[in-house]
C-alpha positions in Angstrom: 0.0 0.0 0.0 1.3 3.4 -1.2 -0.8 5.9 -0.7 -0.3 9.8 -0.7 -2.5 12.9 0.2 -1.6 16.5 -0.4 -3.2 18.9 -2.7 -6.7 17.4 -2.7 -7.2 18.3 0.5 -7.1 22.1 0.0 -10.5 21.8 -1.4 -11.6 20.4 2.0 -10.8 23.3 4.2 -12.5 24.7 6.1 -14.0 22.1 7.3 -17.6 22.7 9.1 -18.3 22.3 12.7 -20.8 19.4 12.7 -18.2 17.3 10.0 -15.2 17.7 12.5 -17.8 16.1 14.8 -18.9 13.6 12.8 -14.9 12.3 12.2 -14.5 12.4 15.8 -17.2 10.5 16.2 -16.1 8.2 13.1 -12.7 8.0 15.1 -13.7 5.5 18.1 -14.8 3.0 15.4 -11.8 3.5 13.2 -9.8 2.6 16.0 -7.6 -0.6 15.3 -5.1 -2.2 17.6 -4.7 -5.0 15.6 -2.2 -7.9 15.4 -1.7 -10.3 18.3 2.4 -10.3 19.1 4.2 -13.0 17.7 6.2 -12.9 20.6 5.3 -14.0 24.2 5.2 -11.5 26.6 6.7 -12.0 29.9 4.1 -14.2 31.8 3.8 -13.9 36.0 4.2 -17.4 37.8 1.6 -19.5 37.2 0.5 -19.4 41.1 -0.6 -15.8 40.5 -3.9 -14.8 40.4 -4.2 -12.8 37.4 -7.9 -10.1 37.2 -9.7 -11.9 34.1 -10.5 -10.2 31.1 -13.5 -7.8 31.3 -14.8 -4.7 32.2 -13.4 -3.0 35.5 -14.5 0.5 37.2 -12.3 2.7 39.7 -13.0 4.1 42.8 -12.3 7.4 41.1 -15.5 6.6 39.2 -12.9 5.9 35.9 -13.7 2.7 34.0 -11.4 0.6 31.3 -11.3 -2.6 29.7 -8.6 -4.8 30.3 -8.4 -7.5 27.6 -6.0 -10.5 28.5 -6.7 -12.9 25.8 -3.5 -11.9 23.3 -0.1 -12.4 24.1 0.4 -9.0 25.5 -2.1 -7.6 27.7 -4.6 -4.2 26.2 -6.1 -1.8 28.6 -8.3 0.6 27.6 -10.4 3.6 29.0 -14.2 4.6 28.8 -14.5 7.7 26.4 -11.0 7.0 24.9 -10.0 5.9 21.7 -6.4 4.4 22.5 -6.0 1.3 23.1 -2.8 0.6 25.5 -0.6 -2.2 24.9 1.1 -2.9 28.4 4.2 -4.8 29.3 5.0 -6.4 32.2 7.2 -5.4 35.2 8.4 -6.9 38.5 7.7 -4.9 41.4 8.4 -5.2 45.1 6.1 -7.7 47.6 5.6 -10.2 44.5 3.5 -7.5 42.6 3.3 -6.7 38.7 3.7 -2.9 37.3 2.0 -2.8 34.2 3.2 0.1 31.8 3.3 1.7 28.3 6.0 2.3 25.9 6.7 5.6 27.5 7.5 3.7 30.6 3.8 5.6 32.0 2.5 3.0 35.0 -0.9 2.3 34.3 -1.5 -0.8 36.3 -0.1 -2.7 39.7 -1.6 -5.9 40.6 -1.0 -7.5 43.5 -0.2 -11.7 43.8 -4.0 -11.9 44.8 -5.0 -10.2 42.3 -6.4 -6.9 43.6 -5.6 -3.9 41.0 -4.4 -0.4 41.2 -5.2 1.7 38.0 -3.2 5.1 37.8 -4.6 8.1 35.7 -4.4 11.7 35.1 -7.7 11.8 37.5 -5.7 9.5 40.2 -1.9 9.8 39.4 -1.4 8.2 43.0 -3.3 4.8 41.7 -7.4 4.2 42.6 -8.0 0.6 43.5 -10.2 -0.8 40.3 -12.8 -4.0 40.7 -14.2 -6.0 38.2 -17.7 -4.6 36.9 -18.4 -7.6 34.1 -17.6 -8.5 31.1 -16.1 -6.1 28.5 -15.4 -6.4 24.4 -12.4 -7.4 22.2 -9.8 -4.5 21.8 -8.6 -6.6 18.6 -11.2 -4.8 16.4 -11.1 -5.3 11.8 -8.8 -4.2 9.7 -9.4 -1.4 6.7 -9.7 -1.9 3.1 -7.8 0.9 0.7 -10.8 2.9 -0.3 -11.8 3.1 3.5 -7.6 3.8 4.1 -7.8 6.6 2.1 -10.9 8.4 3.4 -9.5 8.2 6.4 -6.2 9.7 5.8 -8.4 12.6 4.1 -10.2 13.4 7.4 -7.4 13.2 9.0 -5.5 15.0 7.0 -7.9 17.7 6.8 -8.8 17.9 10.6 -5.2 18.4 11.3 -5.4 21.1 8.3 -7.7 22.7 9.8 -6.2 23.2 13.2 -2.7 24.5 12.2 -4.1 26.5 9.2 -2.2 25.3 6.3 -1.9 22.3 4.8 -0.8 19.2 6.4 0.5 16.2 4.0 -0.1 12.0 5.3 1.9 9.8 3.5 1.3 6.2 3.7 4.3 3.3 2.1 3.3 -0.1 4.2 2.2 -3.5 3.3 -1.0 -5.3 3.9 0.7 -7.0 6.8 1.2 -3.8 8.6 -2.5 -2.5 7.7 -4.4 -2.4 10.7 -1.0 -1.4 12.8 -0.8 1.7 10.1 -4.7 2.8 10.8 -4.1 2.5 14.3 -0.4 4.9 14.0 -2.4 7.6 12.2 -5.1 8.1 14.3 -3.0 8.4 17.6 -0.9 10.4 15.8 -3.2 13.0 14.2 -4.8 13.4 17.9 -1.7 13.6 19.5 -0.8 16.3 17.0 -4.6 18.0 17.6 -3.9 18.0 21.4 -1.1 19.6 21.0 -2.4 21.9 18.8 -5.1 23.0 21.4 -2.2 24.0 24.1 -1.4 27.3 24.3 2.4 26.5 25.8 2.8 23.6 23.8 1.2 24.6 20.1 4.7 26.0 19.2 6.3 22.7 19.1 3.8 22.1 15.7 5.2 25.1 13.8 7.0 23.1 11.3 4.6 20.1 11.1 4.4 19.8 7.3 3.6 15.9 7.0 3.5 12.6 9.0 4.7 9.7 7.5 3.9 6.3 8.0 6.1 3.4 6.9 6.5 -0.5 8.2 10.3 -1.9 9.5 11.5 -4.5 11.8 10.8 -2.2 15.1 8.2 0.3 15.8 9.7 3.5 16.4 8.5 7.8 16.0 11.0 10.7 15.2 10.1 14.2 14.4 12.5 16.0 12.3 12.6 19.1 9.2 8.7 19.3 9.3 7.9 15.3 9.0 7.5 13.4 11.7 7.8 9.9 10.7 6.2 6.4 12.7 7.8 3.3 11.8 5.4 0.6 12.3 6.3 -3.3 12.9 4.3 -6.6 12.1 6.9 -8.5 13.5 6.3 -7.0 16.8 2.4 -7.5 16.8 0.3 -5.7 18.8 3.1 -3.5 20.3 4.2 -2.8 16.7 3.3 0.8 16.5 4.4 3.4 19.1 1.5 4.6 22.0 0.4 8.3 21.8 2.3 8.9 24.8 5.8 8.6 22.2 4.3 10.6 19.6 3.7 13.9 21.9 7.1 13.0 23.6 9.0 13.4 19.6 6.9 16.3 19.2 7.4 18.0 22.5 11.3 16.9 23.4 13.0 18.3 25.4 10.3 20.2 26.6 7.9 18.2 29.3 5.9 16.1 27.7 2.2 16.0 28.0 0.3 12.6 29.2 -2.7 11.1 28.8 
């Protein structure tokens, strides 16, 4: 798949109130974390008791599904369109840290199971219990006519924000589709939240195109105008970096923003 989008969407712009809405809207069920990892994740001992998949809700009244049936676990929050693929770290007292790419903790579990979730709401952890059962994160992949309609909202919602025009440039294969779809939404609304910071817009004042190509490890850079997401089959569902990378290329050295 090699797909390009520049001039035609000068014709787009402005775009109206209600159709920003309505590709916001179109976002959530665009939303594709895709491939199951090839490669195992680190597994806790088998004498753990590990919180099932399903639906759990925090005492800080924050809710998320937490999908354990891949090889990596996928967290993800009520109202949000990410999807979080979380790795696996020993902690002190026998207890697992679960974290993003960014090295953000999102999760602790304990070795009975009981779960801290940590958010912008509660950044010193809420406990979570299980509230039922909750949907696949693993959702279908796009075909190229519904590919390029996306890139041309997204294109022209970014457009729209920074006031000029703002290329997307597609070269991966059908392997790495659904990992591609997944890179370009995170990245165009990392790139409109940044946009809507007054201290942080600055960062976006040579944004002239994002760039989306497949390799052998998922990686983000930001560099003359283009910032440019690797994005990695091989690596499954972790092949493409979180949101949480994206704003830090855009933002570095300056503090990044979070979730």
């Amino acid at each position: 798949m090699a797909i390009a989008l520049a001039a035609a969407v000068l014709s787009l712009l402005p775009i109206a109130a209600e159709a920003r809405a309505q590709a916001r809207g179109n976002a959530q069920a665009e939303q594709s974390q895709a491939l199951r990892n090839s490669a195992p994740a680190p597994r806790p001992p088998a004498s753990r008791t590990l919180p099932p998949t399903g639906r759990y809700v925090a005492e800080s009244g924050e809710a998320f599904i937490l999908d354990r049936s891949g090889q990596r676990p996928l967290l993800r929050f009520d109202r949000r369109d990410e999807t979080w693929v979380l790795r696996p770290t020993a902690a002190p007292r026998g207890d697992i840290i679960y974290r993003n790419d960014a090295g953000d903790q999102l999760l602790r579990v304990t070795p009975g199971g009981g779960m801290t979730v940590y958010t912008p709401r509660a950044p010193g952890g809420s406990p979570a219990s299980f509230a039922g059962p909750g949907q696949s994160l693993t959702p279908p992949t796009l075909g190229p006519a519904q590919m390029f309609q996306l890139m041309t909202r997204r294109s022209a919602m970014l457009s729209q924000a920074l006031g000029r025009l703002i290329e997307i440039n597609v070269d991966t294969d059908s392997a790495a589709e659904s990992l591609t779809v997944e890179a370009l939404i995170l990245s165009t609304d990392s790139a409109l939240r940044i946009a809507r910071s007054p201290s942080a817009r600055s960062s976006l004042d040579r944004l002239r195109s994002i760039t989306i190509v497949d390799g052998p490890r998922a990686s983000v850079t930001y560099a003359r105008g283009d910032l440019r997401i690797v994005v990695a089959p091989v690596q499954g569902v972790a092949g493409r970096p979180s949101s949480a990378r994206v704003i830090d290329a855009f933002l570095t050295p300056a503090t990044p923003l979070r979730r």
